[in-house]
C-alpha positions in Angstrom: 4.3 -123.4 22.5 4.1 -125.9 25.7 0.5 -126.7 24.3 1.2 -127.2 20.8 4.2 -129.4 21.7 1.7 -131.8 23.8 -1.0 -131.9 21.3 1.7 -132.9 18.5 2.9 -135.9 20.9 -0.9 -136.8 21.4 -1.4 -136.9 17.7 1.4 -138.6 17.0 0.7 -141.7 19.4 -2.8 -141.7 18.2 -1.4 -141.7 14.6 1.1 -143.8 14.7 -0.1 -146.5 17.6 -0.7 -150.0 16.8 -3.7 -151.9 17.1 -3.9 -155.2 18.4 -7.1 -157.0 18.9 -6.7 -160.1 21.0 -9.7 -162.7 19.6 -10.5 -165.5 22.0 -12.3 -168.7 21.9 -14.0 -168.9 24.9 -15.1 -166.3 27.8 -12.8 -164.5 30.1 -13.6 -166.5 33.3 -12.1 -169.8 31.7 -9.1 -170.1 33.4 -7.4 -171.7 30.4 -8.2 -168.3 28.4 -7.4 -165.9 31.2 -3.4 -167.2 31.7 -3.4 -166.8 28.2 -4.7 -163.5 27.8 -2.7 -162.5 30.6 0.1 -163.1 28.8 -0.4 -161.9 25.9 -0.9 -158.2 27.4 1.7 -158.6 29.7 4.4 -159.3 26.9 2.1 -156.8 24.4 2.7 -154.3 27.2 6.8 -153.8 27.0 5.6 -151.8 23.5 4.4 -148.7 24.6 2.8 -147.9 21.5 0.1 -150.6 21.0 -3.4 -150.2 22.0 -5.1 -153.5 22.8 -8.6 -154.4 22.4 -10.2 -157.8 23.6 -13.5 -159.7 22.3 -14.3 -163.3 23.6 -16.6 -165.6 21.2 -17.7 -167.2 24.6 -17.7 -170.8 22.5 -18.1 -173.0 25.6 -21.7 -171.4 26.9 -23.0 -170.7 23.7 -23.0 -173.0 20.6 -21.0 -171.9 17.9 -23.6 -172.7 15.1 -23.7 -170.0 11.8 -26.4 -168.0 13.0 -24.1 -166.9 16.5 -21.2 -166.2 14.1 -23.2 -163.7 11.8 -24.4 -161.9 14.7 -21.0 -161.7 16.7 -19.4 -160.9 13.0 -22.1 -157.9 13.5 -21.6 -156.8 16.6 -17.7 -156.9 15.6 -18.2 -155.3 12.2 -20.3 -152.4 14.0 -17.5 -152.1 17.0 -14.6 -151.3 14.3 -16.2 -150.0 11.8 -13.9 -146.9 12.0 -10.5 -148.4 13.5 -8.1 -150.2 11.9 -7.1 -153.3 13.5 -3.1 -154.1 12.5 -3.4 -157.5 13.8 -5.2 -160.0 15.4 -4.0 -162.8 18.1 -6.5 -165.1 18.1 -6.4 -167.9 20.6 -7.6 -171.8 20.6 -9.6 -173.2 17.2 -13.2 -171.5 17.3 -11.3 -168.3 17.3 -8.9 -169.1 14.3 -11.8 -170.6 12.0 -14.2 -167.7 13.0 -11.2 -165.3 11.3 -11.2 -168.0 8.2 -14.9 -168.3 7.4 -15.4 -164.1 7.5 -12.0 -163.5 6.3 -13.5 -161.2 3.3 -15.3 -159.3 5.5 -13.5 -158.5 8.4 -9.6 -157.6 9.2 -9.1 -158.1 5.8 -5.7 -156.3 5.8 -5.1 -157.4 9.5 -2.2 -159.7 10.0 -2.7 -163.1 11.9 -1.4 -164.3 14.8 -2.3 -167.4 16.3 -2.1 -168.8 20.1 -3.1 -172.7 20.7 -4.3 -173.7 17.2 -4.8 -177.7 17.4 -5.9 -178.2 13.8 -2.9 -176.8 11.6 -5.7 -178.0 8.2 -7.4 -174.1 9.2 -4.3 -172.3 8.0 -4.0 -173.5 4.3 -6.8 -170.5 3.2 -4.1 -168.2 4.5 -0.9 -166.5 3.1 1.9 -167.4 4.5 2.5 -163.4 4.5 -0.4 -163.3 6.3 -0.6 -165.6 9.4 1.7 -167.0 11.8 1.6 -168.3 15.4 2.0 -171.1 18.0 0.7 -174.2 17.3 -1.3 -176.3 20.6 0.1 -179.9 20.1 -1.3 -182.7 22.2 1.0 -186.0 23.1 -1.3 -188.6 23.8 1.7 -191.4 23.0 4.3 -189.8 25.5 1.8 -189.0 27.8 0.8 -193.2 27.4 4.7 -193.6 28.0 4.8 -191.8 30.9 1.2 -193.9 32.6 3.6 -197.1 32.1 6.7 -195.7 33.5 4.3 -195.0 36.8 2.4 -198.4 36.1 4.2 -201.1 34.5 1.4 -203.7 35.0 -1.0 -201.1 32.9 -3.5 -202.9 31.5 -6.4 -200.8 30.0 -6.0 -196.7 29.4 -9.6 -194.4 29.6 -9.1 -191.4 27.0 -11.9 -188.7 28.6 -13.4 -185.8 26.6 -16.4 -183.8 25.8 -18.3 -183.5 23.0 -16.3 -180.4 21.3 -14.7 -180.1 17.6 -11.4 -180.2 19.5 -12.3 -183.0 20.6 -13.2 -184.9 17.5 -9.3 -183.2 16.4 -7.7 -184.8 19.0 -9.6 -187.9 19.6 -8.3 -188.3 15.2 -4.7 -187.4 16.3 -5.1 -190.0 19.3 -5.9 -193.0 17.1 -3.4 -192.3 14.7 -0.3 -191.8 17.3 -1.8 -195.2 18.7 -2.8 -197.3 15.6 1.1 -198.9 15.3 1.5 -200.2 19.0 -1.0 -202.5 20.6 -2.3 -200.3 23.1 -5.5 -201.0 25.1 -7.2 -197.8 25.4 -11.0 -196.5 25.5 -12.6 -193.3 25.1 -15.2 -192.1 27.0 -16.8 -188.8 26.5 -19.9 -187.0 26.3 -21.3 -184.1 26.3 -23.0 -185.0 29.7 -20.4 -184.9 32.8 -22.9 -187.2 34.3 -22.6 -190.1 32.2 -18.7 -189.3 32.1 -18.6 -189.3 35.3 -20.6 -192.6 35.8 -18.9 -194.5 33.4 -15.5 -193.6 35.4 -17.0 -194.6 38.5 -17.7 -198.0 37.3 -14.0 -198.6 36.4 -11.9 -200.4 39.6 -9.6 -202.1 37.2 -5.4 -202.2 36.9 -6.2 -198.8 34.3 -5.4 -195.1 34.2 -7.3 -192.3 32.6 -5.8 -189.6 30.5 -7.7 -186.1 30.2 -7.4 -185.0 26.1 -10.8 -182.2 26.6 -12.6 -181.3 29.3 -13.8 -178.1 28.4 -17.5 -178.4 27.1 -19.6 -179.9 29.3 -23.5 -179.9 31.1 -24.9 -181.4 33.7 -28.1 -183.8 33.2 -30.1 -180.6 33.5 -28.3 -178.9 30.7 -26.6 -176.5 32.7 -23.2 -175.5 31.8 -20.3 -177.1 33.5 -16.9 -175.1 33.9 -13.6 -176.7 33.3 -12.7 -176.9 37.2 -15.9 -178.0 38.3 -15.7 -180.8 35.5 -12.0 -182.0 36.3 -13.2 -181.9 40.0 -16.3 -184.4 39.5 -13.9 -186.5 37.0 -11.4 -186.5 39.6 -13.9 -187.5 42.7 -15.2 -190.7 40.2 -12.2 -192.1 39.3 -9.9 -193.7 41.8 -6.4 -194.4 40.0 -4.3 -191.8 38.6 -4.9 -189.3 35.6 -2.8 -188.3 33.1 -3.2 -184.7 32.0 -2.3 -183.3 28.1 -2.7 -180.2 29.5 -1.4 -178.1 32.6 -4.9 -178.1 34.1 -5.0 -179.6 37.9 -7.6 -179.3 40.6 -5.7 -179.1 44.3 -5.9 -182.5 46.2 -7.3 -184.4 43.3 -6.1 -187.5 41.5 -4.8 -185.8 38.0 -1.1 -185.9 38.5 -0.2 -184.7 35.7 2.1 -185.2 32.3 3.5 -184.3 29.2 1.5 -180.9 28.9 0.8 -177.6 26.9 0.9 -174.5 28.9 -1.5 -171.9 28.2 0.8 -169.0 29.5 3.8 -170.0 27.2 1.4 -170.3 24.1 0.3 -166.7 24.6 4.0 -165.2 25.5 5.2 -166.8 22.4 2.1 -165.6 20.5 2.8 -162.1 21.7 6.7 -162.3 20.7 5.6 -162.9 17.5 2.9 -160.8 17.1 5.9 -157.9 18.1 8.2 -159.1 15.7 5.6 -159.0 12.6 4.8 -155.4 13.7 8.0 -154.8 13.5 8.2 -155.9 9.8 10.5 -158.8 10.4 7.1 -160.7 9.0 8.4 -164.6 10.5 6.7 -167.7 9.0 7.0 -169.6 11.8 4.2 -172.4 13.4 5.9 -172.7 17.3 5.0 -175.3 19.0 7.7 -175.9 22.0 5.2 -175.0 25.0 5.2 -178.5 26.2 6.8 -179.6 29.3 6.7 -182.4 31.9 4.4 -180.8 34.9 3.1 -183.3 38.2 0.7 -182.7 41.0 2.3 -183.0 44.4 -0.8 -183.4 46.4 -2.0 -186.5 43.7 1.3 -187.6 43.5 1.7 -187.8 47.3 -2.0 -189.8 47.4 -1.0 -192.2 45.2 2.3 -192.6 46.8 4.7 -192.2 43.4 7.9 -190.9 43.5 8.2 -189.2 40.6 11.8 -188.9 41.1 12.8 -192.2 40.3 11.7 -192.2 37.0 14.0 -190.8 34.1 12.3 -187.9 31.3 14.5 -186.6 28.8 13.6 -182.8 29.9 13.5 -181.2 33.0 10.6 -182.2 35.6 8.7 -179.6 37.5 6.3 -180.1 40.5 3.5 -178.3 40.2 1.5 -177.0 43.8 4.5 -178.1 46.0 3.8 -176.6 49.1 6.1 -174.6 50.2 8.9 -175.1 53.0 9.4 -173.1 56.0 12.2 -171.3 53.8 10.0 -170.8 50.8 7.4 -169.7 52.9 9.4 -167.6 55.0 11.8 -166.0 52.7 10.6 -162.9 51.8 10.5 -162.2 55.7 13.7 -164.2 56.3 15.5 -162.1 53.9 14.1 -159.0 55.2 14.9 -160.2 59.1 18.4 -160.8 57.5 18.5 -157.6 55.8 17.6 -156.0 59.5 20.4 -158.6 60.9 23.1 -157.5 58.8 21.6 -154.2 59.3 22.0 -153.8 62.8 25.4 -155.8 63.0 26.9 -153.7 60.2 26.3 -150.7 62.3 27.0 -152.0 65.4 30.8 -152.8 63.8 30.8 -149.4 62.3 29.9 -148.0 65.5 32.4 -149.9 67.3 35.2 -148.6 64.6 33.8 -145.5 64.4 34.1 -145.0 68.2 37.8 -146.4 68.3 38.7 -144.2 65.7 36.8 -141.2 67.0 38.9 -141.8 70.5 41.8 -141.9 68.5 40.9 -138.8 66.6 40.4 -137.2 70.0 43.2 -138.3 71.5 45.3 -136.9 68.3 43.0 -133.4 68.4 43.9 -132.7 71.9 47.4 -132.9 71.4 47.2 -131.4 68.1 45.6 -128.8 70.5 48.2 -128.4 72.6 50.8 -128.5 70.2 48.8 -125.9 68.9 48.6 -123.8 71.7 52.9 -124.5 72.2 52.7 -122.9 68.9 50.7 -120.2 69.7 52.8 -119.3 72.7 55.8 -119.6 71.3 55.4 -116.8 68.2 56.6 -113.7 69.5 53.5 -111.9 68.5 51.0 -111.4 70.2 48.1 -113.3 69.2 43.9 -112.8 70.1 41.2 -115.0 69.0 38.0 -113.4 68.9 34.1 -115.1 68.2 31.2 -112.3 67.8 33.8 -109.8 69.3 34.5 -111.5 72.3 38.0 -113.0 73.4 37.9 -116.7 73.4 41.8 -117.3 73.9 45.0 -115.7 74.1 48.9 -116.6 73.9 51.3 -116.0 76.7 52.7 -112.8 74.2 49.6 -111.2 74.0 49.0 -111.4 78.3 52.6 -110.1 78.6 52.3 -107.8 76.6 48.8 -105.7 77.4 50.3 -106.4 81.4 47.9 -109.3 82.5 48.5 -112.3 84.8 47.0 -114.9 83.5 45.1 -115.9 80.7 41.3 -115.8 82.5 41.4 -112.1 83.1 41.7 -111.7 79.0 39.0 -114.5 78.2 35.3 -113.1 78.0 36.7 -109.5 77.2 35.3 -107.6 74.1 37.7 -107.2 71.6 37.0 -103.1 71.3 37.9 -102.5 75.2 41.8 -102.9 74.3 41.3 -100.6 71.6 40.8 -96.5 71.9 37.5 -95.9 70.4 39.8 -93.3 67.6 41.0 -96.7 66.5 38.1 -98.8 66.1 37.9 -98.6 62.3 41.4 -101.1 62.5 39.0 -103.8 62.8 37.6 -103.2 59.1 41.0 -103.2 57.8 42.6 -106.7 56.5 46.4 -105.7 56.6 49.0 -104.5 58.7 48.4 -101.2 60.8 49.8 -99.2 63.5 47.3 -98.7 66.3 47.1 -98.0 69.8 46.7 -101.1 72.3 45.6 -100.5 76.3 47.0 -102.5 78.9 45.7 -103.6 81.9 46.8 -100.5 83.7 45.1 -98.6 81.3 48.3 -97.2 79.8 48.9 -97.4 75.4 51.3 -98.9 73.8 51.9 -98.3 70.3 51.5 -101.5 68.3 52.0 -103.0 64.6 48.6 -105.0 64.4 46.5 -106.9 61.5 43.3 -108.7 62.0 42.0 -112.0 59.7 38.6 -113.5 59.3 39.0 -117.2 59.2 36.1 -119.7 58.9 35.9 -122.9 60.8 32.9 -125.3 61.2 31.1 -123.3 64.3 31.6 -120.1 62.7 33.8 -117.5 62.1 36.4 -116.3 64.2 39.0 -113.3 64.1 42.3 -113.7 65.1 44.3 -110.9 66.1 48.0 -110.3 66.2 50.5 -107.6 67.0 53.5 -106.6 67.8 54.9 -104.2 70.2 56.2 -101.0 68.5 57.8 -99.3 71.5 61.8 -100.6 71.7 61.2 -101.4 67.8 60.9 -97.4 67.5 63.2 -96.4 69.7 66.0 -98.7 68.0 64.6 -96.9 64.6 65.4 -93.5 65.6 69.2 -94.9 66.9 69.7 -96.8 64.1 68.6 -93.5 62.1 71.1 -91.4 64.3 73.7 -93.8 63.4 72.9 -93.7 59.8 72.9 -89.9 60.1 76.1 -89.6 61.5 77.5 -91.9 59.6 77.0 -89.8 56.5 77.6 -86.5 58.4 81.1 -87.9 58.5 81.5 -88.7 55.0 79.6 -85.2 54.4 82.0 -83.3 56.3 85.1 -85.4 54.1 83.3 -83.7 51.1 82.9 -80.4 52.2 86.7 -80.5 53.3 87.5 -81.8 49.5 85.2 -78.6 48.3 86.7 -76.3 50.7 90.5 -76.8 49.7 90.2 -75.3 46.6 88.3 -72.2 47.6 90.5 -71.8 50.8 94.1 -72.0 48.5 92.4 -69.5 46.1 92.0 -67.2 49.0 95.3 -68.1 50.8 96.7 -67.3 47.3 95.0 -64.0 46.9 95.7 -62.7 49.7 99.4 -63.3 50.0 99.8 -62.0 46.6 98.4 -58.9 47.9 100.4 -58.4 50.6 103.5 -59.1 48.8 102.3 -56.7 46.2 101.9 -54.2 49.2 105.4 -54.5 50.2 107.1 -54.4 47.1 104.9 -51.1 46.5 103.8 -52.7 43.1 100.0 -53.0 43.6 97.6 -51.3 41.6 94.2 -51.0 41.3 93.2 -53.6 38.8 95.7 -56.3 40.6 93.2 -55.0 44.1 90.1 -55.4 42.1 90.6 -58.5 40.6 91.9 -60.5 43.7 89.9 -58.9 46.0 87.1 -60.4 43.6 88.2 -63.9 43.3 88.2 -63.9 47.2 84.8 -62.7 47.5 83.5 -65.8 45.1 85.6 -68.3 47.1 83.6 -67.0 50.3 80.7 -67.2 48.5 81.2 -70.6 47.5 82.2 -72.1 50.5 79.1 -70.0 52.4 76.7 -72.2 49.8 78.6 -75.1 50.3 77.6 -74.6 54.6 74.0 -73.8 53.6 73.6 -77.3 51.8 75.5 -78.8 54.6 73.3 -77.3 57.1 69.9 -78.1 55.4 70.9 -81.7 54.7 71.8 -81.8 58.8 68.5 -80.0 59.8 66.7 -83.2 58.3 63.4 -81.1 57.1 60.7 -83.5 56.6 58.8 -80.3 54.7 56.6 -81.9 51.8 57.3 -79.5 49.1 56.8 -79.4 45.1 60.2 -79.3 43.6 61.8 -80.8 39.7 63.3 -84.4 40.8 66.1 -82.9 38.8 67.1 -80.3 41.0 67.0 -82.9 43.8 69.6 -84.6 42.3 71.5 -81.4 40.8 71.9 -80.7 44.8 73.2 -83.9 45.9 76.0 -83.9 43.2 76.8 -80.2 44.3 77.4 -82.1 47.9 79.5 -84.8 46.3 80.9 -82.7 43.0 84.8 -81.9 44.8 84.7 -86.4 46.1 83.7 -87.5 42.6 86.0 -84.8 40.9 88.5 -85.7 42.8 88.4 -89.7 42.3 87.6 -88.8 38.1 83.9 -90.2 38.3 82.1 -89.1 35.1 78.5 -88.3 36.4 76.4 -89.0 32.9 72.8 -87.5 33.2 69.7 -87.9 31.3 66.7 -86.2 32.6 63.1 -86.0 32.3 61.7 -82.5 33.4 59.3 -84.3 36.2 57.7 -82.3 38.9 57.0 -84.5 42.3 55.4 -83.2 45.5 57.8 -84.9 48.2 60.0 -84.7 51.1 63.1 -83.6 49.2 65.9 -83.8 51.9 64.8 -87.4 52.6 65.3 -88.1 48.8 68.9 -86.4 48.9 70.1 -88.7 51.8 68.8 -91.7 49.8 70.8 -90.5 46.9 74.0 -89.7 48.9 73.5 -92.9 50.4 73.3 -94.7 47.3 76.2 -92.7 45.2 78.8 -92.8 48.0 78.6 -96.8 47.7 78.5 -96.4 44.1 81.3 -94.1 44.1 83.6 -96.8 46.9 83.0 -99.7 44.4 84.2 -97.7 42.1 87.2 -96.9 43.0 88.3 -100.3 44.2 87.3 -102.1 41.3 88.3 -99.8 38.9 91.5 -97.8 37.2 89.7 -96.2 34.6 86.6 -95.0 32.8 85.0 -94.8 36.1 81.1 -94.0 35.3 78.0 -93.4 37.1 74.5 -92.6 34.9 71.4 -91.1 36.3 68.3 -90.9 34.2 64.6 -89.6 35.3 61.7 -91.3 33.9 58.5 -90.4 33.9 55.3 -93.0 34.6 51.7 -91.8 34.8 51.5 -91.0 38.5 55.0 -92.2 39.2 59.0 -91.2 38.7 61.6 -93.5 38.0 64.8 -92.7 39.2 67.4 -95.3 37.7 71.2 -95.3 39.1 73.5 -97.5 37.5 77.8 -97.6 38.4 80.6 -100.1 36.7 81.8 -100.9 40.0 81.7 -104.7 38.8 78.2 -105.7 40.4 77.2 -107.5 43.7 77.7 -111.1 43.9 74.1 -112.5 43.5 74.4 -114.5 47.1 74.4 -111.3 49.1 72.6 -109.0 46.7 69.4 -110.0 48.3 71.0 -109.0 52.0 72.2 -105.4 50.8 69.1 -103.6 52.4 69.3 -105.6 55.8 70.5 -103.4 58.9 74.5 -103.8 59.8 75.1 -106.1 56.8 77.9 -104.6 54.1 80.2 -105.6 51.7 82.6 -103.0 52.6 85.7 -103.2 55.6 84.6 -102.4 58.9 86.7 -99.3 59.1 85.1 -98.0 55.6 81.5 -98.9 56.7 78.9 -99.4 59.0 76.1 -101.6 56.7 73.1 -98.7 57.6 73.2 -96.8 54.7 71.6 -99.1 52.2 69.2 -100.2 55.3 68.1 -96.8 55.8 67.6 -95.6 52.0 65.6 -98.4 51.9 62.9 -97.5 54.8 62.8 -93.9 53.8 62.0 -94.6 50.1 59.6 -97.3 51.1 58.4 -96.1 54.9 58.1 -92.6 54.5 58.1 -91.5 50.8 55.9 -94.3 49.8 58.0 -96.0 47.1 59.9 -98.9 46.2 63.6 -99.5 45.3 65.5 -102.6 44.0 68.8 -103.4 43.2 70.3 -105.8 40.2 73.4 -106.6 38.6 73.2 -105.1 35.7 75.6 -105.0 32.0 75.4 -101.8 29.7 77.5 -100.3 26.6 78.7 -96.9 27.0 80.8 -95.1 23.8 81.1 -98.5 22.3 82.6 -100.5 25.6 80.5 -102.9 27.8 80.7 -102.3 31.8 79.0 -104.1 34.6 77.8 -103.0 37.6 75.0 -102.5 40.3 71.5 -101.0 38.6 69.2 -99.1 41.4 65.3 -98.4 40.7 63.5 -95.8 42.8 60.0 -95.7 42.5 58.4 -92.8 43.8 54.9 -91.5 43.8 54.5 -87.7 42.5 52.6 -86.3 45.1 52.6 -88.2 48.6 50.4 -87.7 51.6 51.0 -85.4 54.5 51.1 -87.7 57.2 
């Protein structure tokens, strides 16, 4: 596909190219033809889908007489016989009337575009469809002006040419711009330089010479002359100024110049053109415009004329000027300035940059230190570790493994304060209990979590912890108080359950003896009291065996219906919530859990007996409590909810905190809540939250406190 893609964009610039043949005049070493040439394909060139071809007629060494034509028209015929030429830019006369004599033979559908056509007379055989271009026009009368603005006291003017058709144009165009004003002028040309050049020498009068063609000449041997040699030998024979018509100069001569046509600009404008015709915009336009005033410095300076002085109604430019030490200089000068600049832009930088960078370090070390005050002053302790080794510490962490100072820790691998049964903490990115060892190679149990951080040299580990020692042992009292504090409020339930049974008995019995005395008892009366004695024993002997398993604190993991779990705890608080007229609604999933059941019963006798305080302060009547199971993929949901009136929401987010209740010191202690919460969430693995929350029951809206447990069905036997 690559290859076909590349041989279509071939194709298509071979097919839809242009082709531009550029025709000259004369041969490619004539310097007048060569800037214009050179301009032509350097303005040609911005189109990058023209191909330019380039034939010379070579006019100047060879005479242009019929027979050369036919054969060049040959040689040209014979060269394109196959490609189509779009256009053609022909340039000076020969070149132009060549195209207009074999017009029916060659190019015929080629447009025209001419560059320095003197005789505009060529261009009436042509459509103006057809042709278009820049016309070469000669100012022989301004150029006179401009001889008597430099010599007022002119008295006689020397017109030189050759022996060319130009010439005979131009020397016509000369006579007819002069023929009104009483000008004293002469020509002198030949197709000989010599005798030019001899009738110039002979001329020592108050005159100047103006070149109009110096393009075709030979020397007395009949050898060609080029232009430059030509204008040199004209030059060297002459002694006053010459005026130029065109922007031909030889450097240190006496031409100084004029009103002249410029080569270059004929063929840029040609070019233009040519664009705009391929282009289809097809102007009819004869350009003339390349004229300009142009003056020698070196023959300016050897006559002594300060061209300056005089006034010209366009702008003046000075042609070979040399250049001044800036000029010449200034590509080097700007680069030395370049380097100047350079060097003193990064010398201030540097200077800046090192201000700033003390600055910046001045700032980083106490950033550092404030850093390190901050490190020292968290009550963890902290490690910082790079490819396992310590790199710093904080006064926590040397206090607490038992070091002095902070040396004896720097350099240390990680892994040695670490029993090699806990190595795999390091792969763990969150909070663990582990095992630390101390300087005197005793343990301490520790709450530790490690974290990868990346900084510009690398990656280091920082490691804190926390000692677990006094936070355990204040657990287990903070547990004991918890404990006891609901064995009280345990043992005020089981003395609510026990009154009934015990009057029942009290009752019995002293019906019996009575009965005994009075010699009234019978059988059935023995039977049946004896018989409600022996189920008031038997109840209050259940009642010690839930007392004593909720005191034993089994932390058996066990399957068992989350149902029965709670079915126990109301049996515990059945005579307290009978007694204070707390309707117990329940609606219950049938769920199966694998758990520590006695921990889930404190919880719930935790969570009740608060239910069941608010309650009774906050209401008279309709006192409610509703318990429903719910069942969750690999969870139960055990949802509580009491119109006690709710928790204010400022403190509802405190109710779990250790020592913090809502209740009067004598009525609480503010563990409870503390406790159910690090049971449910420590050791059975769950969550709990509490809310305010408003529900209808039999048609009535209440408001009270809604509690979530969250508990996995089967937890780990850790």
């Amino acid at each position: 596909m690559k290859k076909i893609l590349i041989v279509f964009l071939f194709f298509s610039s071979v097919l839809f190219a242009k082709n531009i043949l550029i025709l000259n005049s004369y041969h490619p070493s004539f310097s007048w033809t060569k800037r214009q040439v050179d301009a032509i394909i350097n303005t040609l060139s911005l189109n990058k889908n023209i191909d330019i071809y380039i034939e010379y007629m070579d006019t100047k060494r060879n005479n242009p007489d019929i027979t050369y034509k036919y054969k060049f028209l040959t040689l040209l015929k014979y060269k394109y016989a196959n490609k189509k030429i779009d256009l053609v830019i022909s340039t000076d006369d020969n070149a132009i009337n060549f195209l207009k004599d074999f017009r029916n033979e060659i190019f015929i559908d080629s447009k025209i575009v001419f560059s320095g056509v003197n005789n505009l007379k060529v261009l009436s055989d042509y459509k103006k469809s057809d042709i278009t271009g820049v016309y070469e026009r000669m100012t022989p009368l301004i150029n006179y002006k401009v001889a008597k603005k430099i010599n007022p006291n002119l008295e006689k003017l020397y017109l030189i040419g050759d022996d060319s058709v130009t010439f005979e144009v131009l020397k016509n165009l000369v006579i007819s711009e002069f023929k009104t004003l009483d000008i004293p002028y002469e020509f002198i040309s030949d197709k000989n330089i010599d005798v030019v050049t001899k009738k110039l020498s002979a001329k020592n009068d108050n005159s100047m010479a103006m070149l109009i063609m110096t393009a075709r000449y030979v020397d007395s041997s009949n050898n060609i002359i080029v232009m430059e040699e030509a204008i040199q030998r004209i030059s060297n024979a002459y002694k006053n100024p010459i005026i130029s018509t065109a922007k031909v100069f030889n450097k240190g001569g006496k031409i100084i110049g004029g009103y002249v046509v410029d080569g270059q600009k004929q063929g840029t404008l040609a070019a233009k053109l040519a664009l705009e015709v391929l282009e289809g915009k097809q102007p009819f336009t004869i350009l003339s415009g390349t004229n300009s005033y142009v003056f020698d410095y070196d023959a300016l300076n050897y006559f002594g004329i300060d061209i300056s002085k005089y006034k010209f109604d366009s702008k003046v430019e000075i042609a070979n000027k040399p250049l001044s030490f800036y000029e010449y200089y200034k590509q080097t000068l700007i680069i030395l300035f370049i380097i100047v600049l350079s060097f003193l832009i990064i010398f201030i930088i540097s200077i800046i940059y090192n201000f700033r960078l003390k600055k910046v370090n001045k700032r980083l070390e106490k950033s550092n230190k404030n850093i390190q005050l901050f490190i020292d002053s968290i009550l963890e302790g902290v490690i910082i570790s790079k490819n396992g080794f310590c790199v710093d510490v904080n006064k926590e962490a040397i206090k607490l493994l038992g070091y002095k100072t902070k040396k004896e820790l720097i350099g240390k691998k990680l892994k040695e304060f670490i029993p090699a049964s806990h190595h795999d903490f390091f792969t763990k990115n969150k909070p663990e209990e582990s095992l630390f060892i101390k300087e005197d190679k005793s343990e301490i149990e520790v709450l530790a979590m490690t974290k990868d951080i990346t900084l510009e040299e690398g990656i280091v580990k920082v490691l804190s912890f926390v000692d677990l020692s006094e936070s355990k042992k204040r657990e287990k009292v903070l547990f004991q108080q918890s404990k006891l504090a609901s064995m009280g409020e345990m043992i005020g339930n089981i003395a609510h359950q026990w009154r009934q049974p015990l009057s029942a008995i009290s009752t019995a019995s002293s019906g019996l003896l009575l009965q005994r005395e009075l010699n009234i008892l019978d059988d059935d009366l023995l039977h049946n009291s004896l018989k409600a004695i022996l189920k008031s024993t038997t109840y209050l002997s259940n009642t010690i065996d839930d007392f004593k398993n909720y005191i034993k604190g089994d932390k058996d993991i066990q399957s068992f219906k989350i149902s029965v779990a709670i079915e126990n705890t109301l049996d515990l608080l059945g005579a307290t919530l009978k007694n204070h007229r707390i309707n117990v609604v329940k609606n219950f999933e049938d769920v199966e859990i694998s758990s520590c059941q006695n921990e889930i019963i404190q919880v719930l006798i935790n969570i009740l007996n608060n239910s069941k305080d608010a309650i009774n302060q906050n209401c008279k009547e309709d006192k409610l409590i509703l318990i429903a199971i719910k069942e969750e993929k690999d969870r139960v949901i055990i949802d509580i909810t009491d119109n006690g009136g709710g928790i204010s929401n400022n403190i509802i987010d405190k109710i779990f905190e250790p020592y913090f209740t809502t209740k009067n010191k004598s009525q609480g202690t503010g563990l409870g809540l503390y406790m159910s919460y690090s049971l449910i969430t420590e050791s059975l693995g769950g969550t709990i939250f509490a809310q305010n929350r408003t529900f209808i029951y039999n048609n009535k809206e209440y408001m009270g406190v809604n509690m979530i447990i969250t508990l996995p069905k089967t937890i780990k036997k850790d």
